[in-house]
N, C-alpha and C positions, 0 to 999 in steps of 0.2 A: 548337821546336814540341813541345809536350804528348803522350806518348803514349798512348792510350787502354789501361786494363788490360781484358786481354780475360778474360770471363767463362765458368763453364761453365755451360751453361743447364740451366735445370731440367728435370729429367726430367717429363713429362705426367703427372697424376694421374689415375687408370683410374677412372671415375666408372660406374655402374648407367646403364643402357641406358634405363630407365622411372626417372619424374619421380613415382612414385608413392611416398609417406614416412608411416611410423608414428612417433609416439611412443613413448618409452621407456616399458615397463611398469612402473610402481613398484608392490612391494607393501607389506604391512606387517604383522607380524606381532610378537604382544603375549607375554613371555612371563609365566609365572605368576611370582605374591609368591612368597618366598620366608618360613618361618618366622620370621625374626629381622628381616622389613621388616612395619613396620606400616602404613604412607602410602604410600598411593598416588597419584600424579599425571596418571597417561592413565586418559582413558576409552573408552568404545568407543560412540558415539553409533548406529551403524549400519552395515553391512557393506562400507563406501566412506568414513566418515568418523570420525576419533576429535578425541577435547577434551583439553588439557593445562589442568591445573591447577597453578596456584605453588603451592607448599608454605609453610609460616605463614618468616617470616624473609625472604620475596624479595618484590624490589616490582620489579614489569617496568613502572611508568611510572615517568616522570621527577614528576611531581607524587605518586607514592607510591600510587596505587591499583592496585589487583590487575587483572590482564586476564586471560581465559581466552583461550586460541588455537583452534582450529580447523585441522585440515588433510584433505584429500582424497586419498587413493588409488583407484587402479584396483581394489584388491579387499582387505580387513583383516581379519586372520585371530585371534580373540580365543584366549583362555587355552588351551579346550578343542578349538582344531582341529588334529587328529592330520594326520602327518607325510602321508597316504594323500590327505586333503583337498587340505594343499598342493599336493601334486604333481600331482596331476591337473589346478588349475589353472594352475600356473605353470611345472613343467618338461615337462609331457606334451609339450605345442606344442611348444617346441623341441628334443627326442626326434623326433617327427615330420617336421620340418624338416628336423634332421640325415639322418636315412634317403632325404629326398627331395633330398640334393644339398646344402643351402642350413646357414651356419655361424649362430651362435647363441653368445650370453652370458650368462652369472645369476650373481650376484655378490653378497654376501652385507653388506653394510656397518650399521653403529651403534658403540656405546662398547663397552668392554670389560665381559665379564660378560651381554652381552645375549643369549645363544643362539644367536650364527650359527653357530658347528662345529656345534653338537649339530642345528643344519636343515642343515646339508649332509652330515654326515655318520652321525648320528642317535647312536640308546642300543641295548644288547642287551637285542632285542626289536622296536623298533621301527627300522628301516631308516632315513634319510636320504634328502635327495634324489638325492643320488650312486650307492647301489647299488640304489634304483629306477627309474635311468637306465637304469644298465648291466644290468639283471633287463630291462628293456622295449625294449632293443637287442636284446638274445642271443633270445629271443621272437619278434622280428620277424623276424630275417635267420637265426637259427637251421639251417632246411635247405637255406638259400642260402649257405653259407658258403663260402669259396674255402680249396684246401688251404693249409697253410703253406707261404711263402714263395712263394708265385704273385705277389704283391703285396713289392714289395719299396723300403723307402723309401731314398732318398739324400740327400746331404749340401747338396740345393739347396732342400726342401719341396716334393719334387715323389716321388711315385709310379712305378716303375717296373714293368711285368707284366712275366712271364716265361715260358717256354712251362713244359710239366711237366718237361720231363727238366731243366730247371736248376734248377726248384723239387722236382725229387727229389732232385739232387745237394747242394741246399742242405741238405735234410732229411739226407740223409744224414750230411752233412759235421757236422753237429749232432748227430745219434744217436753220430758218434765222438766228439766232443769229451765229452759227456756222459758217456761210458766210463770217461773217464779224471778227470773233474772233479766233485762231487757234484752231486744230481739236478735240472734247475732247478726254476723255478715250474710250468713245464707238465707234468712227471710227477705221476704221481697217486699222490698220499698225503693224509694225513689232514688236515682244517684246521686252523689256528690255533683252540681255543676261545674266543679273545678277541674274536673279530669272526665268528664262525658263526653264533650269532644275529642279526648285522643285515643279511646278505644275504638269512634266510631271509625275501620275502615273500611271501604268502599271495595276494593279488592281483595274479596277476600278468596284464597289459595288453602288448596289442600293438597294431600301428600298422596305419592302414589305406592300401588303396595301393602296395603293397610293390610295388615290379618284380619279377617273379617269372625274368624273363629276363635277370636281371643276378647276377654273383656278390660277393659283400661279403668283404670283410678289416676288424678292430677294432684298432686301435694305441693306446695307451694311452705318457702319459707325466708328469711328477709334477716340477715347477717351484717352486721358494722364492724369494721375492727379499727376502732380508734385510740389511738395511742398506743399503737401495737396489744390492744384486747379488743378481745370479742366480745359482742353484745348481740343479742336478740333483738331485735327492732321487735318482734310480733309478739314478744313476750307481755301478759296483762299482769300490772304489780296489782298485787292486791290491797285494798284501800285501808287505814285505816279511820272508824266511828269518831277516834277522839281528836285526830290530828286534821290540820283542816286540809283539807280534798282537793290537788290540783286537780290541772286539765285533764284527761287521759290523752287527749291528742294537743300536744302542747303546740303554740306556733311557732314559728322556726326562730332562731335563734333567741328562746326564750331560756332561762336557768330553768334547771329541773334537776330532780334527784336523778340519777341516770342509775340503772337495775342491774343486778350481777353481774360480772363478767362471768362469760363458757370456756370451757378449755375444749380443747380438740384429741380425740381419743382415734384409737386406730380398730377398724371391726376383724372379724375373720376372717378375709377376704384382701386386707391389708391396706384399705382403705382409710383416708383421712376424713373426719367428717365432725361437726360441733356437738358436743355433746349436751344433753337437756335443753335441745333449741325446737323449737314450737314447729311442728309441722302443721298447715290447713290442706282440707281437703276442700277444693272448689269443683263446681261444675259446671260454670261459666267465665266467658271471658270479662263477666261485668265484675262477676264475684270474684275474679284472682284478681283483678286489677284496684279491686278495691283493699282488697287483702296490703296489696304493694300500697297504694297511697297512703293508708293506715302508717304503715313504717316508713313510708317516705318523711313523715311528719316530725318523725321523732330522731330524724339522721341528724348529724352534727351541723352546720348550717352557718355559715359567718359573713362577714363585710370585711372586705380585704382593699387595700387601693387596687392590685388589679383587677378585682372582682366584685361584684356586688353580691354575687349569691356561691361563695366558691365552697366547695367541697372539703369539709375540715377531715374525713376519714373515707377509707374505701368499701365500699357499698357491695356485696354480693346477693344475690336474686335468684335461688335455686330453687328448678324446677323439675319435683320428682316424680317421674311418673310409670306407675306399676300395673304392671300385665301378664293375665294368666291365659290358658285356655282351656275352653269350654270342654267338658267328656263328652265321650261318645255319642250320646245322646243329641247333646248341642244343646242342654237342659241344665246343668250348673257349671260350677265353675273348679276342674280339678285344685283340689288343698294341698297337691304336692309341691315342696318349698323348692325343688330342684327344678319346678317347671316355671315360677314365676321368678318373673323378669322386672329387675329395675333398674332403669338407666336414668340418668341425671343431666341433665343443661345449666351450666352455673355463668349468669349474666354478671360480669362487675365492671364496676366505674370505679376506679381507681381516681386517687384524689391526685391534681399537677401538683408538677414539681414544681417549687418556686424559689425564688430568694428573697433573704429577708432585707439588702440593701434596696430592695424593689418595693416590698411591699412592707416593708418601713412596721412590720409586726412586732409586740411586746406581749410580754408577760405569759397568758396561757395560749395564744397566736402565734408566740414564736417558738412553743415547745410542742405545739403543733405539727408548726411546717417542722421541726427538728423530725420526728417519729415518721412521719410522710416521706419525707427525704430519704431517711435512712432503711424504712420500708421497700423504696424503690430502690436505691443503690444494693441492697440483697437481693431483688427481682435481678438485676443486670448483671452481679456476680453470679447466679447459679448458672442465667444462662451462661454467661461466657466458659463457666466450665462446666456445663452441658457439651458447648459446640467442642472446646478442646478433646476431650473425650473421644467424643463423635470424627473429629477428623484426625488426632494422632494416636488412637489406639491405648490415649492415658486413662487409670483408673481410679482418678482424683476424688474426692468424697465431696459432692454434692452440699454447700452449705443449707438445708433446705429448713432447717430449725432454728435457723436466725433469725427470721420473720416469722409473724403467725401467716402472715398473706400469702409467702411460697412455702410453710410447711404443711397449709390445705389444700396445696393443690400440687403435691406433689407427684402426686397419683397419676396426674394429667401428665404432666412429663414423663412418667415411667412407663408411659403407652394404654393406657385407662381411656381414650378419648382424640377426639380431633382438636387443636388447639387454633385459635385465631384472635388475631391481633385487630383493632383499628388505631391506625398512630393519627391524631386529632392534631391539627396543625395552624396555628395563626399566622396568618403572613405576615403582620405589621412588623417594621422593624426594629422596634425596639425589644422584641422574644427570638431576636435574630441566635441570637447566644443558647439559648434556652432551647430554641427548633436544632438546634447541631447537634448537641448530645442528644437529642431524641433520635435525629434520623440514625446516630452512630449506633445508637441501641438497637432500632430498627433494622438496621442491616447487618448486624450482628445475630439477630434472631430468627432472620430468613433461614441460614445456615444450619439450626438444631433441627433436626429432623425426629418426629414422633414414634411410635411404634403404631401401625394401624388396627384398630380395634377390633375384635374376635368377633363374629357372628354367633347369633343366639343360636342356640342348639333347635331342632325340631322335634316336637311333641310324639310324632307318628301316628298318632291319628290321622282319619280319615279326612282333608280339607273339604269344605263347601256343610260342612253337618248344621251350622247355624242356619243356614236357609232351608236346605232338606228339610230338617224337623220342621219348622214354620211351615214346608210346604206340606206337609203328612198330618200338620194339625188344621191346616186350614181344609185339607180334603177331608178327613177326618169329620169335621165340622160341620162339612156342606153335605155329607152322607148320612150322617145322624138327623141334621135337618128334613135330609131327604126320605129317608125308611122311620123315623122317629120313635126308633129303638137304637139299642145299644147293638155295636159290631164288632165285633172280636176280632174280626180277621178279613183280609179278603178272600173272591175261593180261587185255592191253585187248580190249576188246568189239569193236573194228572188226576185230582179228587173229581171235578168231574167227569173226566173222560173214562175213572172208577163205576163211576154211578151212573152214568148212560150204558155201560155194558152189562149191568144186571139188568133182571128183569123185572120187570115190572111186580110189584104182588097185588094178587089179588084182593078183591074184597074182602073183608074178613067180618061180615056182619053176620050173625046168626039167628035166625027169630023162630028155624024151630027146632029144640032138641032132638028129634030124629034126620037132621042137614048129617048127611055123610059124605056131602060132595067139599063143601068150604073147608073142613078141615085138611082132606087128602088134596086139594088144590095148594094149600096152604104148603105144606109139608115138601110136596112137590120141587114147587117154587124155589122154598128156601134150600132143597136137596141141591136144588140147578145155582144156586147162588152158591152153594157152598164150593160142588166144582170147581164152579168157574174161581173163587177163591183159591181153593188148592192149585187148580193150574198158573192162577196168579205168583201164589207163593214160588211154586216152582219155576214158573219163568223167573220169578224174584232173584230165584237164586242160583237162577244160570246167570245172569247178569251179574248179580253180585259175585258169582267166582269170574266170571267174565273182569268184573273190573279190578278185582282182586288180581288177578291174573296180570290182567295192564299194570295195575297199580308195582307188583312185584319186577313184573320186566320196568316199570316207570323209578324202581330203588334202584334195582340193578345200573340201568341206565346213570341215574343219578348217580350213584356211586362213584360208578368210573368217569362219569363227571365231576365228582367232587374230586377223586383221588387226581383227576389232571389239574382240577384246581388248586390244588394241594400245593402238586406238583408247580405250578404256575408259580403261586404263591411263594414258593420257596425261593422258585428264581426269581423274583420280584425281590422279596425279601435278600437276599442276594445281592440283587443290584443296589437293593436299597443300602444295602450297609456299602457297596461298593462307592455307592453315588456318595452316602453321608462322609465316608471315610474320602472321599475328592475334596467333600463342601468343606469335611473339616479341615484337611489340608491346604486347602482353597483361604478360608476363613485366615489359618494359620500365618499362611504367606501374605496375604493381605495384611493381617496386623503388622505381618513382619516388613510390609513394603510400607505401611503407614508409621512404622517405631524410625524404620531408618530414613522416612522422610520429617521426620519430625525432629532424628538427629540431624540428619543433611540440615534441615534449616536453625538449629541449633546451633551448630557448624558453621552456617554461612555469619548466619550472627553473630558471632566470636569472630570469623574474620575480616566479617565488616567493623567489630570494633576494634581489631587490632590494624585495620588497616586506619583506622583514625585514629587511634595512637601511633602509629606510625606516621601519617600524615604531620600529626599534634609533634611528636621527635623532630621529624624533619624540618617544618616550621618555627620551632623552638632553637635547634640542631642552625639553621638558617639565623637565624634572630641574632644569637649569641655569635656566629660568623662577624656579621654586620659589626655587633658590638667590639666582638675583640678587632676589628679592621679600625674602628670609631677612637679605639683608646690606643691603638697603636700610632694612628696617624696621629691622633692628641699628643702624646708621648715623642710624637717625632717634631711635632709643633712646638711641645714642652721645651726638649733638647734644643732646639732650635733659638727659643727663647732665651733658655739659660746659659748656651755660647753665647746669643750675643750681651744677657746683663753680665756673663761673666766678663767678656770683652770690653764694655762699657766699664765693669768696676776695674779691672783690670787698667786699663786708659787712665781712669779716674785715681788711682791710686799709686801707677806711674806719674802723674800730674802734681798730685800731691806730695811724694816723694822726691819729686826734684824742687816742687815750690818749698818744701822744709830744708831739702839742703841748702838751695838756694838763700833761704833764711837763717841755715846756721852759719851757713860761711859769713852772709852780710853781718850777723852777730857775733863772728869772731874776730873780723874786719873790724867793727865797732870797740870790742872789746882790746883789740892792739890799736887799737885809736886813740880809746879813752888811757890806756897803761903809756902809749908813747906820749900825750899831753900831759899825766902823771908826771912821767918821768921830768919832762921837758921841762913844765914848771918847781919841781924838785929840782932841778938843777937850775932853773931862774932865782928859787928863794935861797939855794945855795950861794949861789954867784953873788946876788943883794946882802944876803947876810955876810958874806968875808968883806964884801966893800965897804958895806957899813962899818965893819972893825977898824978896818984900814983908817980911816977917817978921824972916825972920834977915840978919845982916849978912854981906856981901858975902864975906870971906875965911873963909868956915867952912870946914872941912875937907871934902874930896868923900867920907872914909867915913863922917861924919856925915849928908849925902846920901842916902848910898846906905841907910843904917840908917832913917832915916827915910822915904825911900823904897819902902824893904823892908815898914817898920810901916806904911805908908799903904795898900800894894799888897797884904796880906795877905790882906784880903780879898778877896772876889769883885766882881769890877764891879758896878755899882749897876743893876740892872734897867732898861727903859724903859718908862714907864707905858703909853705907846700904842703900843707893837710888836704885834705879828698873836701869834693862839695858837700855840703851837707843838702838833705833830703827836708825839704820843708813839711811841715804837720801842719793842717790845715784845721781850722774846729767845723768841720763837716763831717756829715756820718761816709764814713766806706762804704755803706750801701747805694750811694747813685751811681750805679753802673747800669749797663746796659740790659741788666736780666730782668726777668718780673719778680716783681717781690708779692710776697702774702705781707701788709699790714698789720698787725693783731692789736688792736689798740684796744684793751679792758674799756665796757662804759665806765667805769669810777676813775679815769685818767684824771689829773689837773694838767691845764693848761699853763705853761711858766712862760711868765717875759722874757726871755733871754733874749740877746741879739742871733746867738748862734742857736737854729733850731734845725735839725735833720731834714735834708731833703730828698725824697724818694722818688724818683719818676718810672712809671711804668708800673704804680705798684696799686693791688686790690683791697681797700682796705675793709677789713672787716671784726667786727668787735667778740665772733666768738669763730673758730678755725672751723671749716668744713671742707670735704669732702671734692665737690667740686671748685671750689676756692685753690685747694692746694694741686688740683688735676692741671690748672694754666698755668702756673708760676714753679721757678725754678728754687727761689730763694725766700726765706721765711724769715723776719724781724717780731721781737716781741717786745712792745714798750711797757716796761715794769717799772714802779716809781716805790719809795720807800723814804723812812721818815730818817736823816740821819741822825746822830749822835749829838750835833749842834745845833738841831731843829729847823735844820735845812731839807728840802726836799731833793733828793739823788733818784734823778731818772735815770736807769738802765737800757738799752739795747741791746738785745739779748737776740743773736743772730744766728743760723743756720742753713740748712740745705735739703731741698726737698730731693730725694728720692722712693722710685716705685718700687713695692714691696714685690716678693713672689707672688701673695695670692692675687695680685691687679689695684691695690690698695698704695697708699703714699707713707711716706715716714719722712719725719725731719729729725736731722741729728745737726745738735748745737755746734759750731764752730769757736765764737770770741762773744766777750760782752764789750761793748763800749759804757764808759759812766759820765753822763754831765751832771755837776753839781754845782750849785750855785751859791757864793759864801760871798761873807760881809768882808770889809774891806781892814777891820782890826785885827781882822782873825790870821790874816795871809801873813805870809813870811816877806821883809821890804832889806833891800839894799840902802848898802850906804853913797848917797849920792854928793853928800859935802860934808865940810869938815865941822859947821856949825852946830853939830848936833848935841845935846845935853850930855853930861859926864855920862849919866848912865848911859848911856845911847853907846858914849865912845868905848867904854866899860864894856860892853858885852860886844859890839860890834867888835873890836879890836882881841878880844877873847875867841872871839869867835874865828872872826877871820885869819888871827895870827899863827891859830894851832892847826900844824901841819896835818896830824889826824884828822881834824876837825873839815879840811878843804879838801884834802884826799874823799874822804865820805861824802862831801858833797859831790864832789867829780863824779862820783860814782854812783852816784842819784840820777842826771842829767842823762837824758838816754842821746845817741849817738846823731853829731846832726843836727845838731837845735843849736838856737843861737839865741832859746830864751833864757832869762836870769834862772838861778837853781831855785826861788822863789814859786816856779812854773811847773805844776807836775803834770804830764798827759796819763791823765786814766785809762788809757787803751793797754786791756792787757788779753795778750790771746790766751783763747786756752785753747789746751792741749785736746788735740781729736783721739778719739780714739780707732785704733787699729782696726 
């Protein structure tokens, strides 16, 4: 069996008692060009809307035209509105708020360079929103102030009162330490000149509403978190004797050891808040401001190219301030923890966003801006699913423990407080980039709406006892002065109106022991006073059953007043479940009209992308139409082509076909040519040979034969009168005809003397075959030369026929070679032209010429046509084409 891992359940999150929610206030504030910026890119349309312009280089459509943007604030604050402007509308309220119990946020965000320190904390001269807080605090609670140490905070975020004598003993314990250590912040000495001009304001503003029966404490403490940790700015390291002593107040961007990081813990109340971070108690607005420059000094502090003095971490300024009220009297201060109140103001200056192809940052600079960056990109994500939430009814999990910046202030977004924006804005245009994802965040953050902050509970005591008592001690004081005794009381009017209806008594002096009158006067008197006494009593207590009696008809009454109120109550209660059971149903159907509008746009989503997949099909679907139209009409062009090369080859090979029959018949012609002059002169040498017998007698000698023989044969054969014309051979090349020829003449050719040398007209010549060479010309020669066998040089002719391939390219296929060879004159084979010739001569000559074999084989060397000696061979031999 599986065992179940047991979980620890979530703690309940403390949700606002009222369903009532504001929006975040964003504001917006522009600040002035600067000398060395020329362009500007915000405008300022109207006191709720400004317009961004792209600067010449940016195109913010994808088709490349320029758009102008627009965005809307709650209130936008141009070049010329002074620090005084600001504040009244944007930190007054939350100053107010703060005094009346309820916590508060203003937080300062845009790019680097945009003025958010100098609005939070201003210039000498003109104040910040920070020390016109604290000017409009001290103002208000000023002769409400509680002594030192009556308020006293502890290590859980909670408040503890004290009576006086431990908040004397605490004072005390302070004034020794002080003795012995230098003087702190709260002895009075001179100020810093570097910051005495921005506390002094001039208008100063106080709050309306003040409790005037409550007494206040101001706590003050000064938070960094750089590189995503926390740090105490107010924190004192303690020194050490041996090691040598920096500054305590280092100057800005000096090295220093930098002090513990804080973690952030969660109190009873569900509150985020830094844990072992210095709280001071000030009492003026010289002394919290001084508090603050103290940790102004020791904040992160760098040189940036866009900045001279830019903010390497984000800065929080939290101001806590605790209030109880007075007892009945108007004389101390009630120590019940239920009745004191602390609400919080948390000022930060978040550090800009930057980049580092701008600002061109290394090494600990650029891991900086890294943590900064990433700091803020979790700010933008919570809210975006903040707003989600908020407007479809999704219950996404808040990334709030990603950052330490949005996991201390998450409180403030879970309805802890009024939340408010200033988005800090440089117009120059080169943060044109940088001002867009700002305003995008901006108006993305209008949309998350707050929960609105619970009102403090009432004490039920009697209001106005702090001045009463003052007024009852002051008269008090001036009666004492006056009678110069002590007065117990004043006298009620029934005790007199007592004692003017007695009587008066008598003397009672006695001086002589036999007086019988003083005593029985005496006796009298008091008898008459006693009466009157007793009939007092008794009217006492007619009256008192008298009111007894009212008082009883006054239960009764009440009674059946209570029991209608009961009764009332019931049906209230009634309603009330009737109403709650509407709102819940109300609630219900709301999520459920915000789930299925979040589906609907879900929905439209999905068919806006499948109508662009669809579109993208169609298009595609379209494309491929085109193409297949493209390769079909190609294909028709193709076919078009290849009837007609097949036409062409077809032509071409009809041509050819009859130029071969053509040639075999003439070679058949030739060869009954050459057999019928065979025959012819076989029946000449026939005929010559019986005449010869005929003639001489039978035993003649055979070299007499052969000599006569010789002398008969000397000649050339006897012609035939009716033979066909013979076809003359000419020693020119077959290529000057009328075609173009391609040339191909190798550089390594030689040049030969001949008389007969190839003549080509119309022809390209060129020493290596190209491309466009073979594209003008029909016909292709190749001059090849080669070393023969008798160390004669035999140039070749090596000819063929251009035709175009399928792919658009040329080919040549060889035809015939032609050979001229040039040989010496001993070498050749000679006729017998007389009869003078040496024995050997007539010896082989007569051998030669007499053997029948011998002349047939030569006949048959002699190509058909020629009328040169057998001596003469023509090298022209075709070759055979291929099919």
């Amino acid at each position: 069996m599986k065992t179940t891992r047991l979980q620890t359940p979530r703690r309940p999150v403390k949700k606002p008692s009222n369903n009532l929610k504001d929006p975040v206030g964003v504001y917006c504030r522009i600040r002035p060009l600067t000398s060395e910026d020329t362009e500007c890119c915000v405008e300022l349309i109207s006191n709720t809307t400004i317009q961004l312009h792209p600067p010449d280089g940016i195109k913010v459509n994808r088709n490349g035209e320029f758009k102008e943007m627009q965005y809307s604030f709650k209130e936008v604050f141009g070049t010329f509105t002074t620090q005084k402007e600001l504040f009244d509308v944007v930190a007054r309220p939350l100053v107010e708020d703060l005094i009346h119990g309820k916590n508060g946020l203003l937080f300062t965000y845009g790019v680097t360079g945009s003025g958010k320190t100098h609005t939070m904390t201003g210039s000498p001269g003109d104040g910040g929103l920070l020390p016109r807080c604290l000017d409009m605090i001290f103002c208000s609670i000023g002769p409400f102030q509680a002594k030192r140490f009556v308020f006293k905070p502890d290590d859980k975020n909670t408040m503890e009162v004290q009576g006086d004598v431990d908040a004397l003993l605490e004072r005390q314990k302070r004034d020794a330490q002080s003795s012995t250590i230098p003087k702190s912040l709260s002895s009075k000495h001179k100020m810093d000149p570097e910051f005495a001009d921005m506390i002094t304001v001039p208008e100063h503003c106080k709050a309306e509403r003040v409790d005037e029966d409550s007494v206040y404490s101001l706590f003050v403490s000064y938070i960094e978190i750089y590189n995503n940790y926390l740090y105490d700015l107010l924190e004192e390291i303690p020194q050490d004797p041996i090691k040598p002593k920096w500054n305590s107040t280092p100057v800005r961007n000096a090295e220093f050891i930098p002090p513990q990081s804080k973690i952030l813990r969660e109190d009873s109340n569900h509150n985020m808040y830094v844990a072992g971070c210095t709280e001071v108690e000030v009492k003026s607005t010289e002394e919290a401001f001084e508090v603050f420059w103290k940790g102004q000094k020791k904040r992160r502090i760098a040189n940036t190219t866009l900045n001279r003095e830019s903010s390497r971490s984000h800065s929080v300024f939290i101001i806590k301030l605790a209030q109880a009220p007075l007892d009945a009297d108007g004389d101390n201060v009630l120590q019940a923890k239920d009745q004191t109140i602390v609400s919080q103001l948390s000022l930060v200056d978040l550090a800009g966003s930057e980049r580092t192809n701008r600002t061109k940052a290394e090494g600990s600079r650029l891991r900086e801006a890294g943590n900064i960056n990433q700091s803020l990109m979790t700010l933008r994500t919570c809210i975006e699913v903040l707003r989600e939430n908020q407007m479809y009814g999704t219950n996404k999990m808040v990334p709030y423990r990603d950052s330490k910046l949005t996991h201390l202030f998450k409180n403030y977004f879970d309805g802890e407080g009024k939340v408010r924006m200033i988005v800090c804005v440089n117009p120059k245009a080169d943060d044109y980039e940088e001002t867009l994802l700002v305003m995008r965040f901006a108006e993305m953050t209008q949309e998350v709406e707050v929960a609105r902050p619970v009102d403090k509970p009432i004490c039920g005591l009697t209001p106005g006892r702090r001045y009463r008592n003052q007024a009852f001690k002051e008269e008090l004081t001036r009666k004492l002065e006056l009678r110069g005794g002590p007065m117990y009381g004043e006298d009620s009017s029934t005790a007199e109106a007592l004692l003017q209806s007695f009587a008066s008594l008598p003397s009672v002096e006695i001086t002589d022991p036999n007086d019988e009158q003083t005593l029985p006067r005496l006796i009298e008197c008091l008898e008459q006073r006693y009466k009157i006494r007793q009939m007092a009593a008794e009217e006492m207590k007619k009256t008192v059953n008298a009111i007894r009696g009212m008082i009883h008809d006054w239960d009764s009454k009440f009674a059946a007043k209570d029991n209608y109120i009961q009764d009332q109550q019931e049906k209230l209660l009634e309603k009330d479940r009737f109403l709650n059971g509407q709102k819940a149903e109300t609630e219900r159907l709301e999520k459920k009209v915000k789930t299925l509008e979040y589906k609907i746009e879900i929905l439209q989503k999905t068919a806006n992308i499948y109508e662009e997949d669809k579109r993208a099909l169609q298009q595609e679907l379209e494309e491929r139409d085109q193409k297949l139209h493209r390769e079909l009409s190609d294909k028709r062009r193709l076919e078009q082509r290849m009837q007609g090369v097949m036409t062409d080859t077809k032509m071409k090979w009809e041509k050819e076909c009859e130029r071969r029959v053509q040639a075999k018949q003439l070679e058949m012609q030739n060869k009954l040519w050459v057999k019928d002059e065979k025959l012819k002169q076989l029946k000449a040498i026939v005929a010559e040979a019986r005449t010869d017998r005929a003639e001489k007698p039978e035993r003649t000698p055979r070299e007499n034969d052969k000599k006569v023989h010789v002398h008969v044969r000397s000649a050339s054969p006897p012609s035939v009168p009716n033979a066909p014309p013979v076809r003359l051979r000419h020693r020119r090349s077959r290529s000057a005809g009328g075609e173009r020829w391609v040339d191909h003449k190798p550089v390594g050719s030689v040049e030969t003397d001949t008389v007969l040398q190839p003549h080509i007209p119309n022809a390209i010549t060129v020493a290596v075959p190209n491309e466009k060479a073979l594209a003008k010309c029909d016909k292709y020669i190749l001059t090849h030369q080669e070393l023969a066998s008798d160390g004669e040089i035999e140039t070749k002719l090596i000819k063929g026929e251009v035709y175009k391939t399928r792919g658009g390219g040329q080919a040549v296929q060889f035809t015939d070679i032609e050979k001229l060879k040039q040989e010496a004159p001993g070498s050749t084979r000679k006729r017998r032209s007389s009869q003078s010739a040496p024995p050997q001569q007539e010896e082989t000559t007569e051998s030669e010429w007499t053997d029948v074999e011998t002349r047939c084989s030569v006949a048959v060397e002699m190509k058909a046509g020629s009328n040169f000696g057998p001596g003469y061979q023509h090298h022209a031999q075709p070759k055979r084409r291929k099919p």
